[in-house]
LUMMARGU-520571 format. One record per residue (C-alpha): x, y, z; residue number from 0. Coordinates in steps of 0.2 Angstrom, whole numbers. Layout:
+-------+-------+-------+-------+
:    xx :    yy :    zz : vovex :
+-------+-------+-------+-------+
:     X :     Y :     Z :   NUM :
...
+-------+-------+-------+-------+
This chain:
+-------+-------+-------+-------+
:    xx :    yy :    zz : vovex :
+-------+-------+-------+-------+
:    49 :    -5 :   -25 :     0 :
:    35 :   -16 :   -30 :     1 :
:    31 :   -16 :   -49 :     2 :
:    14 :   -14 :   -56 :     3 :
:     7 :   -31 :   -68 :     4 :
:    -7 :   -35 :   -75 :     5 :
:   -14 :   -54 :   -77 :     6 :
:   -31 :   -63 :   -79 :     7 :
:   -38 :   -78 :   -74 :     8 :
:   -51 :   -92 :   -76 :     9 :
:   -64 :  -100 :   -65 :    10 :
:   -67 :  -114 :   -73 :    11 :
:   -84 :  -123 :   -68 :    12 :
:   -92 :  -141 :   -70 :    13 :
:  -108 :  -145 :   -72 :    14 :
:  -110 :  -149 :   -52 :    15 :
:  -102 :  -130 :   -48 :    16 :
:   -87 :  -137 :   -44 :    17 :
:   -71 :  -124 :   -49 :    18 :
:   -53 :  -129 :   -53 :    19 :
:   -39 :  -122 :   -42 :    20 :
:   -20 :  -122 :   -42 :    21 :
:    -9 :  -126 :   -26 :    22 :
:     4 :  -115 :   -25 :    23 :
:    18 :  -110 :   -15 :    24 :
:    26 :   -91 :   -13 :    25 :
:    38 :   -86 :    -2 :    26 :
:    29 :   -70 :     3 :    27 :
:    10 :   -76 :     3 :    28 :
:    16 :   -95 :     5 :    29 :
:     6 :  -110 :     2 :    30 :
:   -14 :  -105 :    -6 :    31 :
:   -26 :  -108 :   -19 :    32 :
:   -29 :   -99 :   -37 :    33 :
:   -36 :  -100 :   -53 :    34 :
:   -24 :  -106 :   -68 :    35 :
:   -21 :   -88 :   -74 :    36 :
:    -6 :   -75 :   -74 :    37 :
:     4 :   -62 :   -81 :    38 :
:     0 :   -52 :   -96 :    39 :
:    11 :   -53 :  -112 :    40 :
:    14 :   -34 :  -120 :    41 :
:     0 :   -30 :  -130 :    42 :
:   -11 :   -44 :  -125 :    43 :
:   -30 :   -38 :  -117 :    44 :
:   -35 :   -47 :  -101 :    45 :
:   -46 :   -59 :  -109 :    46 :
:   -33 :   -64 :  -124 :    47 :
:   -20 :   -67 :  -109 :    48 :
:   -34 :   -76 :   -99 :    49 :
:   -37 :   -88 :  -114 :    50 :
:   -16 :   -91 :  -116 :    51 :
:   -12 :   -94 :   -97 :    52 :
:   -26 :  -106 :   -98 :    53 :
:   -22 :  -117 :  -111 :    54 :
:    -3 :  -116 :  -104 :    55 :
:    -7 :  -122 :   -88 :    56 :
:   -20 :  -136 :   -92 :    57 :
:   -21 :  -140 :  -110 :    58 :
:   -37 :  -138 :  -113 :    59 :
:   -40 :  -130 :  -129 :    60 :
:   -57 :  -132 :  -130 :    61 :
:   -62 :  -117 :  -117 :    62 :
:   -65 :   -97 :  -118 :    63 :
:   -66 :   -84 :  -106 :    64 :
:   -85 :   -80 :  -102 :    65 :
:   -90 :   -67 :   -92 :    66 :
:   -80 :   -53 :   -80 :    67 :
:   -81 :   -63 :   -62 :    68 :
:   -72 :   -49 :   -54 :    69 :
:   -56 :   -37 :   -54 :    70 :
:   -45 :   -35 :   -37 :    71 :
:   -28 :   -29 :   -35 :    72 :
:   -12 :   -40 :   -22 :    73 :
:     5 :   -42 :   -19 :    74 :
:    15 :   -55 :   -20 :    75 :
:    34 :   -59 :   -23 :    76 :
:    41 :   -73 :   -34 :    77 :
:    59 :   -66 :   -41 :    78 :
:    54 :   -48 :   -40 :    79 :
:    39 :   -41 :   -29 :    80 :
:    25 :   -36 :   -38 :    81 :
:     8 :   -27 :   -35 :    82 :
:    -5 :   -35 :   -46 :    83 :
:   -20 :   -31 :   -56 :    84 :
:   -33 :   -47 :   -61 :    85 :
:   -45 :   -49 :   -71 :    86 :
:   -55 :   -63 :   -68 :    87 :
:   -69 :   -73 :   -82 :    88 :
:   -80 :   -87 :   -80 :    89 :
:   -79 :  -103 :   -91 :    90 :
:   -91 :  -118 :   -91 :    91 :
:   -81 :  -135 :   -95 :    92 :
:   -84 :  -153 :   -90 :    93 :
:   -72 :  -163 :   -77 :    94 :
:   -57 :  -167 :   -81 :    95 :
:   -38 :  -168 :   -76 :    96 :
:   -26 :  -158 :   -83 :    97 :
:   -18 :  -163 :  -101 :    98 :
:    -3 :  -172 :  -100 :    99 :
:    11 :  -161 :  -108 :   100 :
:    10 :  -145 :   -93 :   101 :
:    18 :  -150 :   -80 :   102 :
:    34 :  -143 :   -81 :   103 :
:    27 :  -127 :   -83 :   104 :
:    20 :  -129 :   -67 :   105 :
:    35 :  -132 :   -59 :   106 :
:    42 :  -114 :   -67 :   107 :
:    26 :  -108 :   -60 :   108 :
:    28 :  -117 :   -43 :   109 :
:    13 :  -125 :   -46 :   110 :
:    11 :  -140 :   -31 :   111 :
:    -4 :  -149 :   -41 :   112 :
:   -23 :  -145 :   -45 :   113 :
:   -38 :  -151 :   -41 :   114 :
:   -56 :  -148 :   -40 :   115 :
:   -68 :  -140 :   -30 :   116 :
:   -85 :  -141 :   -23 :   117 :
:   -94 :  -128 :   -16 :   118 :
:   -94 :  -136 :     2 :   119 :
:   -76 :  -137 :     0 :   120 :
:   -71 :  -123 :    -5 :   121 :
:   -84 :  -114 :     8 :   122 :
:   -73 :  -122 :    19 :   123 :
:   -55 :  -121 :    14 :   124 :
:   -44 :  -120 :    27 :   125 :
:   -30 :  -113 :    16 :   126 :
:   -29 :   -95 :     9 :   127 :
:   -37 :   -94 :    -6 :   128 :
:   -34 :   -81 :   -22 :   129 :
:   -44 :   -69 :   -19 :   130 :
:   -53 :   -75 :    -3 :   131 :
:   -69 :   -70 :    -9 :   132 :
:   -70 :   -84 :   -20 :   133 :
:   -84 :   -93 :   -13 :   134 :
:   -95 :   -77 :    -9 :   135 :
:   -93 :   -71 :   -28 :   136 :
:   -96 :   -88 :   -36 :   137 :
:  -111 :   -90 :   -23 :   138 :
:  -118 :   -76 :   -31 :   139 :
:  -117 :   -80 :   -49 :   140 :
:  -136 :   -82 :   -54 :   141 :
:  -140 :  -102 :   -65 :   142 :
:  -139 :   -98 :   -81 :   143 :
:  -134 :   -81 :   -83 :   144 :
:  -118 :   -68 :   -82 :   145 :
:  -112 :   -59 :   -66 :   146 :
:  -111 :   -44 :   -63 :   147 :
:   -92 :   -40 :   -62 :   148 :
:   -86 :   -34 :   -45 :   149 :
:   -72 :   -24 :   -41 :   150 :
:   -65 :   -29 :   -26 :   151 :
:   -49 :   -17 :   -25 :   152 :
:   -33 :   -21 :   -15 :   153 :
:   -34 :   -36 :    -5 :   154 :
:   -21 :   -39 :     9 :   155 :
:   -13 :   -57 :     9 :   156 :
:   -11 :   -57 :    29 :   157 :
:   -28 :   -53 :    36 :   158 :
:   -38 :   -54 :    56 :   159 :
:   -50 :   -67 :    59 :   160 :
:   -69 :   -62 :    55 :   161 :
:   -76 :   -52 :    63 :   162 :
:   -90 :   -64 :    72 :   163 :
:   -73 :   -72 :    78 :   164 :
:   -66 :   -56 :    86 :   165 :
:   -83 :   -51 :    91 :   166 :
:   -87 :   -69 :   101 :   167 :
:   -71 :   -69 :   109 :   168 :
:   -68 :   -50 :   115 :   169 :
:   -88 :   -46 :   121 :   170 :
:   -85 :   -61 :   130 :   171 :
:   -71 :   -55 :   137 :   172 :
:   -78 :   -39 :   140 :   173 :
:   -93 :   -45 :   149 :   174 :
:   -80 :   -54 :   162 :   175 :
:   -73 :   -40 :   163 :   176 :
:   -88 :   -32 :   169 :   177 :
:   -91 :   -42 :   184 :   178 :
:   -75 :   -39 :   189 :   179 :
:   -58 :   -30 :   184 :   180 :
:   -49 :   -44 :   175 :   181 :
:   -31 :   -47 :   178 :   182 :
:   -23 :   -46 :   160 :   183 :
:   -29 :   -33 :   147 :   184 :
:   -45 :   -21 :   147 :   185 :
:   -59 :   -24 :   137 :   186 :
:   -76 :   -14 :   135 :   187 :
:   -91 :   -12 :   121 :   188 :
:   -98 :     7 :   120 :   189 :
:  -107 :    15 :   107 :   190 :
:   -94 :    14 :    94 :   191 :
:   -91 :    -4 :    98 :   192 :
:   -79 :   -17 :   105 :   193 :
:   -61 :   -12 :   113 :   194 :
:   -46 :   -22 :   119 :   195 :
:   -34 :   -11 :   127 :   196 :
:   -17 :   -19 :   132 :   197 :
:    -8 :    -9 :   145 :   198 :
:     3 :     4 :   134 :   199 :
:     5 :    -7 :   122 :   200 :
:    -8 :    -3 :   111 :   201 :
:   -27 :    -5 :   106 :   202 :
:   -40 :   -13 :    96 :   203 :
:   -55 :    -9 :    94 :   204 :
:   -71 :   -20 :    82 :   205 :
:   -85 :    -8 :    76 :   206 :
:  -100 :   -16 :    66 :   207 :
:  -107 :    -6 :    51 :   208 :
:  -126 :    -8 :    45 :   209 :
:  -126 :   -24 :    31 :   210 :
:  -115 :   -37 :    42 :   211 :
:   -99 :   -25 :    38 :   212 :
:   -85 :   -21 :    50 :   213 :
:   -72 :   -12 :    53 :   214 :
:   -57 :   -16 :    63 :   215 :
:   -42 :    -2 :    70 :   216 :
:   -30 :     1 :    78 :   217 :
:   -10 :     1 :    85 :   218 :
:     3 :    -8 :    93 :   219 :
:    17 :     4 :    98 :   220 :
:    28 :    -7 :    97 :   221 :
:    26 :   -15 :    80 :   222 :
:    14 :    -1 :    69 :   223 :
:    28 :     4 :    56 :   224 :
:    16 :    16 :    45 :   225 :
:    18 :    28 :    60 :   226 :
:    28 :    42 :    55 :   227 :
:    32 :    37 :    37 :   228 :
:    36 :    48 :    24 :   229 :
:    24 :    51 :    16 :   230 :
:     8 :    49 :    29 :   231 :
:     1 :    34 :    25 :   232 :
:   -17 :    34 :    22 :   233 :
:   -26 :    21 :    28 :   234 :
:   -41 :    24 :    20 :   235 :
:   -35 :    24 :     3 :   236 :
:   -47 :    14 :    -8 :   237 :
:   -61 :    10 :     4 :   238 :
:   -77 :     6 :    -2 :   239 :
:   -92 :    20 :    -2 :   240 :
:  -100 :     9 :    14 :   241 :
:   -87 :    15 :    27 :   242 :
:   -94 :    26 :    39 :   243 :
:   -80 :    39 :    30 :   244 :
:   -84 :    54 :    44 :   245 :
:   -82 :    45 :    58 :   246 :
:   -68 :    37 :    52 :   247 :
:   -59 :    54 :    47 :   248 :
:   -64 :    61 :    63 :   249 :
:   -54 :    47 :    73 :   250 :
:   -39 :    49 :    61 :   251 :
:   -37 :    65 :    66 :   252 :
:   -40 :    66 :    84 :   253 :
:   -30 :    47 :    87 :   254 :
:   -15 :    40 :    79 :   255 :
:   -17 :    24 :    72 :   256 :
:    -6 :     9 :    66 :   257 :
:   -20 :     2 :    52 :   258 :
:   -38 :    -1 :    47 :   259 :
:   -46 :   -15 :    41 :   260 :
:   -65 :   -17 :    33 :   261 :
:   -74 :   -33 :    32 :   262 :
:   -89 :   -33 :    18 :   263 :
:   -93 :   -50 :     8 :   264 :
:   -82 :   -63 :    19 :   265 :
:   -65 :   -54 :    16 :   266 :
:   -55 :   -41 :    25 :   267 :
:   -48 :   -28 :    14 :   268 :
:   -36 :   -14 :    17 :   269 :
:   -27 :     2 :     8 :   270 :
:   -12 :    -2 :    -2 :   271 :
:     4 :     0 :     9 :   272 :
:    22 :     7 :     2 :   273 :
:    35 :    -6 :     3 :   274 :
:    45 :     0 :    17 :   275 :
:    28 :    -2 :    27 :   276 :
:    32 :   -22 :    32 :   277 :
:    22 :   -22 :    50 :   278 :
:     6 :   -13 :    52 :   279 :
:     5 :   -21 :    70 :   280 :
:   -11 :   -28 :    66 :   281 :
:    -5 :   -47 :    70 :   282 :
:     6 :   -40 :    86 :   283 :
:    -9 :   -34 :    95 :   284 :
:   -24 :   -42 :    88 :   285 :
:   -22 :   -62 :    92 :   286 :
:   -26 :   -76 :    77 :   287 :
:   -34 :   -87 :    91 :   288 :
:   -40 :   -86 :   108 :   289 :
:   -25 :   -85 :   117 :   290 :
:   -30 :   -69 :   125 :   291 :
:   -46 :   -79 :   131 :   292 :
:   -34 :   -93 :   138 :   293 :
:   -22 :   -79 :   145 :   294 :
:   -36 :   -71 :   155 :   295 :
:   -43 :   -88 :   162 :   296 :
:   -27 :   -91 :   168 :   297 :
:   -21 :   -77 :   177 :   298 :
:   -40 :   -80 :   184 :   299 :
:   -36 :   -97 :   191 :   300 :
:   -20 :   -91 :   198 :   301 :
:   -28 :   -77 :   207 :   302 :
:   -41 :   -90 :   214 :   303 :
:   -55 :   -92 :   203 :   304 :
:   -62 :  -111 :   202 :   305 :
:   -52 :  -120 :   189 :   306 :
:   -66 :  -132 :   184 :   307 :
:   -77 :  -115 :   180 :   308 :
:   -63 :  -106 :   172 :   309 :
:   -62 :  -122 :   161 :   310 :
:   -81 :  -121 :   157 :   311 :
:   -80 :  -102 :   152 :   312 :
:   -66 :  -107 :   140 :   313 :
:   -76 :  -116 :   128 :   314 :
:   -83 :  -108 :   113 :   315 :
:  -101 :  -110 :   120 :   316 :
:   -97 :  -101 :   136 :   317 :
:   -89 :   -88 :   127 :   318 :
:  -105 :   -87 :   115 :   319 :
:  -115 :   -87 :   129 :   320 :
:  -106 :   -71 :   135 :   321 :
:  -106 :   -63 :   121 :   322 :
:  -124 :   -61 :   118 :   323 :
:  -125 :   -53 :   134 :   324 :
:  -116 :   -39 :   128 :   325 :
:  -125 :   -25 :   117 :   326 :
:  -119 :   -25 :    98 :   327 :
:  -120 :    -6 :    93 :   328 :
:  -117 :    -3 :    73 :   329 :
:  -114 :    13 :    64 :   330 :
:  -124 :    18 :    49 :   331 :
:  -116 :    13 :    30 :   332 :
:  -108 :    31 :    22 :   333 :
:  -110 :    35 :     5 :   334 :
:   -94 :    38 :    -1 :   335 :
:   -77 :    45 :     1 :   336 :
:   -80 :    64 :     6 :   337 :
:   -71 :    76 :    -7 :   338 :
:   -56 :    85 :    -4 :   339 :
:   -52 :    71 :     9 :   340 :
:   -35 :    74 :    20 :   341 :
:   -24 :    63 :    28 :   342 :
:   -14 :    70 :    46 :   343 :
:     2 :    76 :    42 :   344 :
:    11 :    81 :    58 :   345 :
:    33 :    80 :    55 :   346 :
:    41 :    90 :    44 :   347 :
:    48 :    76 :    37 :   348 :
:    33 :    70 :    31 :   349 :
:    26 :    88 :    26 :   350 :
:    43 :    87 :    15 :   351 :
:    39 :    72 :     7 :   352 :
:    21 :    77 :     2 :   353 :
:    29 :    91 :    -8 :   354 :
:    43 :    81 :   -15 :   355 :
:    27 :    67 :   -21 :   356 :
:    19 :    81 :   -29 :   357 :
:    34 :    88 :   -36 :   358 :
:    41 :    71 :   -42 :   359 :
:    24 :    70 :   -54 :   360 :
:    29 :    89 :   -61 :   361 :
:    37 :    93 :   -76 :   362 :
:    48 :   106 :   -81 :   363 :
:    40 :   120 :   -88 :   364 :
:    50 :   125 :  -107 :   365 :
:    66 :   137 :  -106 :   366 :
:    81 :   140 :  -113 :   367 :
:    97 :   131 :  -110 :   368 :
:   108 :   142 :  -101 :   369 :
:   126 :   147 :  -111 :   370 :
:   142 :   140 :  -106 :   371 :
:   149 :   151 :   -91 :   372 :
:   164 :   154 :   -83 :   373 :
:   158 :   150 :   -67 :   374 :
:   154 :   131 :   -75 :   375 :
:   171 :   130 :   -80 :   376 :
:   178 :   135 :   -64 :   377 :
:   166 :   120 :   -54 :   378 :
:   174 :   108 :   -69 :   379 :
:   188 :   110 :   -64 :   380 :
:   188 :   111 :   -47 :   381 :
:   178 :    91 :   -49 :   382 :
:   195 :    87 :   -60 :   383 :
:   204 :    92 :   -44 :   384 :
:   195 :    84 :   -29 :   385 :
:   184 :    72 :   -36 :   386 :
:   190 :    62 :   -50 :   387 :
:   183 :    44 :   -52 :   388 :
:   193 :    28 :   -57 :   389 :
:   187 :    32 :   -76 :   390 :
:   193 :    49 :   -74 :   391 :
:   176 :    56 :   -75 :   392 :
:   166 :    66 :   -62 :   393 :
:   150 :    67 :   -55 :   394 :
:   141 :    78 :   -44 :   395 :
:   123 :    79 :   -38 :   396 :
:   116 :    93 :   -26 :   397 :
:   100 :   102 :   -19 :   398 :
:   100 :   121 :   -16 :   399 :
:    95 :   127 :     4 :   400 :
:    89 :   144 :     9 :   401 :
:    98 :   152 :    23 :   402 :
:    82 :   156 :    30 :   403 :
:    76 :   139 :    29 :   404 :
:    71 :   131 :    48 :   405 :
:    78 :   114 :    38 :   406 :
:    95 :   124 :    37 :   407 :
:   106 :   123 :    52 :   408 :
:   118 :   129 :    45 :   409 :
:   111 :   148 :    41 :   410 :
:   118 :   153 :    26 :   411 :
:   112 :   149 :     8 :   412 :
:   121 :   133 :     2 :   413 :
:   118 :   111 :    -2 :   414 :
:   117 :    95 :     3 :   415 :
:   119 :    81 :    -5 :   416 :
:   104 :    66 :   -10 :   417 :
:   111 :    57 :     9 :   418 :
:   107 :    76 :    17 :   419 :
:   125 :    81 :    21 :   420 :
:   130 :   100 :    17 :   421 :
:   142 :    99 :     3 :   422 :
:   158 :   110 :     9 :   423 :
:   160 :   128 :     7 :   424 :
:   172 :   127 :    -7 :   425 :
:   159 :   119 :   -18 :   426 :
:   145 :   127 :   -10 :   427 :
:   152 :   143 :   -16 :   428 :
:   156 :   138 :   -32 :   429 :
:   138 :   130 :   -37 :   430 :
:   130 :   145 :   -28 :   431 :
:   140 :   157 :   -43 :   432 :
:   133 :   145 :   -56 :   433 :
:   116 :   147 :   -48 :   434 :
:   116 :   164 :   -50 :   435 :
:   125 :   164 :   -68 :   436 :
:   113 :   152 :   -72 :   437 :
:    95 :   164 :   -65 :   438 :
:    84 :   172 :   -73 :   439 :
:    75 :   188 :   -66 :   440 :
:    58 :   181 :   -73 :   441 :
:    59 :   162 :   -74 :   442 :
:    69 :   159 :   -59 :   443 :
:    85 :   150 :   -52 :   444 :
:    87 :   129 :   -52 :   445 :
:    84 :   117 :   -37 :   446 :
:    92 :   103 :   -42 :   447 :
:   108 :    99 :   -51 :   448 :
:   120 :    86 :   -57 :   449 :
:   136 :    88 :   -67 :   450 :
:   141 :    75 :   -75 :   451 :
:   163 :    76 :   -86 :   452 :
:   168 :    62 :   -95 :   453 :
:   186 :    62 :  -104 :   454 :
:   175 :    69 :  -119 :   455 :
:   160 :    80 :  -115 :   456 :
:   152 :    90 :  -100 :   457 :
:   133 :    87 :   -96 :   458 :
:   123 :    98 :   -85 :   459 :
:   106 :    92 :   -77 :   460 :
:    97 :   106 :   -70 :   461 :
:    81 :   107 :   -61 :   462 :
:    69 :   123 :   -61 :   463 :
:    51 :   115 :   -59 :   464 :
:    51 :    96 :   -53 :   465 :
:    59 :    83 :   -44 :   466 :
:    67 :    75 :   -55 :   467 :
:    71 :    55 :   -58 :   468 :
:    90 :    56 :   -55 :   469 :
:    90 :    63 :   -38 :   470 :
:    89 :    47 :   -27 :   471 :
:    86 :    56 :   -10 :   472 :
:    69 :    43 :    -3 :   473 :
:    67 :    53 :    13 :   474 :
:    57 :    69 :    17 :   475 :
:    68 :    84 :    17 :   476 :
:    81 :    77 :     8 :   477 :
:    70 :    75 :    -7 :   478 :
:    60 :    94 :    -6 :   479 :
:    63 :   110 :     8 :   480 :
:    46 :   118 :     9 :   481 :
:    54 :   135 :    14 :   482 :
:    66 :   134 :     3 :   483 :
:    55 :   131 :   -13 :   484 :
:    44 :   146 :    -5 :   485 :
:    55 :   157 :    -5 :   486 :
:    62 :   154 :   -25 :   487 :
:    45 :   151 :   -28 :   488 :
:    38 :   169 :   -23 :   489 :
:    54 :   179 :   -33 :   490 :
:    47 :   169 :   -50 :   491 :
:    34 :   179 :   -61 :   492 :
:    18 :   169 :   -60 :   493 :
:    19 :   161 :   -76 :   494 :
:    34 :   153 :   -69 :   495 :
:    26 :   144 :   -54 :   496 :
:    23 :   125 :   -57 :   497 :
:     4 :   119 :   -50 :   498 :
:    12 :   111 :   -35 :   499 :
:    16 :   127 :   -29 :   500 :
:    -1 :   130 :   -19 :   501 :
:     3 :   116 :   -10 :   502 :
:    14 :   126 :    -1 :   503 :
:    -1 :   139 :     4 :   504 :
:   -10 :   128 :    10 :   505 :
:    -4 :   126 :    30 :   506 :
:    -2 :   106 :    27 :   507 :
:     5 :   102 :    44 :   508 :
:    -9 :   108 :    52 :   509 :
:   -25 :   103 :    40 :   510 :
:   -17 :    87 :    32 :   511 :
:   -10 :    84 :    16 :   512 :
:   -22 :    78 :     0 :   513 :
:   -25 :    59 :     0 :   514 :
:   -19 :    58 :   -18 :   515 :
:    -2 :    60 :   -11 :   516 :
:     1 :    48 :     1 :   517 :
:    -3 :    35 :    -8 :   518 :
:    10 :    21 :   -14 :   519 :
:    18 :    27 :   -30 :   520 :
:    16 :     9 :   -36 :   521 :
:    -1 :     9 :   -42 :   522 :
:    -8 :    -3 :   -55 :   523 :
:    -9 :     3 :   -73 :   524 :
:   -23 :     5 :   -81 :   525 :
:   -30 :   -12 :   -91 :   526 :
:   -20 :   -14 :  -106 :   527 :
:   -24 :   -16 :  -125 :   528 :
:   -15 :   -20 :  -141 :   529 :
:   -14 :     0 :  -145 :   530 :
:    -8 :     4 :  -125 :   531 :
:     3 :   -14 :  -119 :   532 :
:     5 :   -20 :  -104 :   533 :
:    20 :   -18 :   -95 :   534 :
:    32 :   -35 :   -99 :   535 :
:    30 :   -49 :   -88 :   536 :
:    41 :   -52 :   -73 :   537 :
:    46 :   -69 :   -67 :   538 :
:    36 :   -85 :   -70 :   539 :
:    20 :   -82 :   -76 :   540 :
:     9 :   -81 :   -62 :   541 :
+-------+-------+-------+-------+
């Protein structure tokens, strides 16, 4: 799991507009460029942190933290993975090196070196810079005056060329293609824009929004692991109110797709992915250079085609050339993300997992603690017999299923274990009598349990209401049995139902589950303050 962490930066300028960076090195992200900045300590505020890490890292004590530049949220992994939150100020400084006295800090950090920046170079920085909109934002700055702060949400750190890149190599392609069938892949522009298909293996397609914006989808069915994820991913989760949202909902539902990028302000941004999400397919079938160009000229020349022409179509003007003989059809900018939006949610497994989120985020509504029963003593003891650990103790940890459940093989009430497997029948027998010593006719019957017998004490976890934290099932309906929780559900008084219970009226598999809960459970914490701190600092202070 990725852990949430907030930090704060500073752009420092020179008179010229020149801006400081770090080099770094990480082994997720690997080598880029940033701003001396990072981690929060408890308590601090992003500016007081944005002060400290700056005076850390360079020594210059005689700086403060102007202006909010912008806020954006990434990932990255030094020794733990992290999602991050950044606040990012504007300072005004001279030129200068760095003081002496920091650089072992730096090497903590894996700092490479520093250096300055114009705004030439870093217009044209070949390496990846933190966060890639960079020059757009510090283009933008008015003389003389504050910005106004932009957030720029979650940014991926592995990202498609621009779209004016894609664009000039696949119209090209697709105006060959139009002469002629061409002997590797299928390209095409229609109304919704431009579309590479490659032979089963998957799609990409390019559509252009009104303002220069793009967005980019698509799959590779070898290499798309979001598809059948537990939750559903949603791959529109945090997109910006410009997206054309309708027709981008529409397509969701009628085509299943691997991701979804948008271009707006010089940078690719995506929704937030789960950790177990480690492929997205995008770089499988959508090509960092123009291999596919090469590819296609190729197979050309082996099929017959003049070399020496197939040469001269190869070169990026021929390909421009190309290119502006095709139409470039855009959409028209939305105006915001539609309420009530729903993501598809078409396996059980996944329908499971969209209850168990919900459910996770419950608490348990106020009873009494059931009295000691005989039918606990009996499962005590029973655990003494067949399940003692090396310290003597015991532990057991069990769901309930409904005989009538679909997700019940087995036909008959019993439960499975946080792996999924049926407990036995002697055990079964005995948890279903302490169930049923334990119900009430008004509040209910427990869904979860764990038993826990030391050498001195007895303690009993149940679960009425939620999902709780100490049941480690991670997989759809090992974590939550819709039918099951249905059924328990409708025997309760209504005072007795817990709010996630609608959830189970409201035929998810086949209108889609609420966004809100299929998103990654990893979200960033709010911005901290000395009366709400920050959670501690992970690793080195970047």
């Amino acid at each position: 799991m990725r852990i949430p962490r907030q930090a704060a930066r500073v752009a420092v300028l020179d008179p010229d507009g020149a801006i400081f960076l770090f080099r770094y090195d990480n082994e997720e992200v690997g080598v880029h460029w940033a701003l001396p900045g990072g981690g929060l300590a408890p308590g601090e505020t992003p500016r007081e942190g944005a002060l400290r890490e700056l005076r850390e890292e360079t020594g210059w004590t005689d700086l403060e933290p102007g202006p909010l530049l912008c806020t954006w949220e990434h990932d990255f992994t030094t020794d733990v993975a992290v999602r991050q939150h950044e606040h990012i100020y504007l300072a005004h400084g001279p030129r200068r090196e760095v003081a002496d006295g920091v650089t072992a800090a730096h090497a903590e950090d894996k700092i490479l070196h520093g250096r300055w920046w114009t705004p030439a170079e870093l217009a044209a920085a070949t390496e990846p810079l933190w966060p890639p909109q960079l020059p757009a934002l510090l283009a933008a700055v008015p003389e003389g005056g504050g910005p106004a702060p932009v957030d720029l949400g979650f940014v991926p750190n592995a990202a498609p060329p621009p779209p004016e890149v894609l664009w000039s190599r696949g119209a090209a392609l697709a105006a060959w293609a139009a002469e002629g069938p061409l002997p590797v892949h299928n390209y095409r522009v229609d109304e919704a824009g431009l579309h590479s298909e490659d032979c089963g293996n998957g799609y990409w397609s390019l559509t252009w929004v009104e303002g220069g914006r793009a967005v980019l989808h698509g799959i590779d069915n070898d290499y798309s692991e979001g598809i059948g994820l537990t939750p559903p991913v949603d791959l529109l989760a945090g997109g910006p109110d410009w997206l054309p949202w309708e027709w981008l909902i529409a397509l969701i539902r009628n085509e299943v797709l691997g991701f979804v990028y948008w271009w707006a302000d010089g940078a690719w941004g995506r929704a937030p992915y789960p950790d177990d999400l480690r492929e997205d397919g995008l770089t499988a079938i959508v090509a960092a250079d123009d291999s596919e160009v090469r590819t296609v000229l190729d197979a050309l020349t082996e099929d017959g085609a003049d070399p020496e022409e197939m040469r001269r179509r190869g070169t990026a003007e021929a390909q421009a050339a190309a290119a502006r003989t095709v139409p470039r059809p855009q959409l028209p900018a939305g105006h915001g993300e539609p309420a009530g939006r729903r993501v598809p949610c078409d396996l059980p497994e996944q329908y499971a997992a969209v209850i168990a989120v919900a459910m996770r985020a419950a608490v348990e509504l106020p009873r009494t603690a059931p009295a000691e029963s005989p039918a606990l003593a009996r499962l005590v003891a029973w655990l003494h017999a067949n399940h003692p650990q090396a310290d003597g103790g015991c532990l057991l940890t069990a769901a309930f299923s409904d005989s009538a459940d679909s997700a019940n093989p087995y036909g008959a009430d019993g439960f499975h274990d946080e792996q999924g497997r049926r407990l036995g029948a002697e055990v079964s027998a005995l948890l279903g009598d302490l169930r049923q010593a334990d119900a009430d006719a008004s509040s209910g019957r427990w869904m979860y349990i764990r038993v826990r017998v030391t050498a001195d004490e007895v303690t009993v976890d149940r679960a009425h209401d939620h999902l709780p934290g100490w049941w480690g099932a991670r997989y759809g309906t090992h974590e939550a049995r819709p039918e099951t929780l249905a059924r328990e559900m409708a025997s309760r008084a209504p005072r007795w139902r817990p709010a996630w219970v609608g959830l189970l009226d409201e035929d998810i598999p086949a209108n889609g589950a609420p966004a809100a809960l299929c998103r990654p459970a990893t979200a960033p914490p709010p911005a901290p303050s000395p009366a709400a701190p920050a959670a501690p600092p992970c690793g080195p202070s970047r």
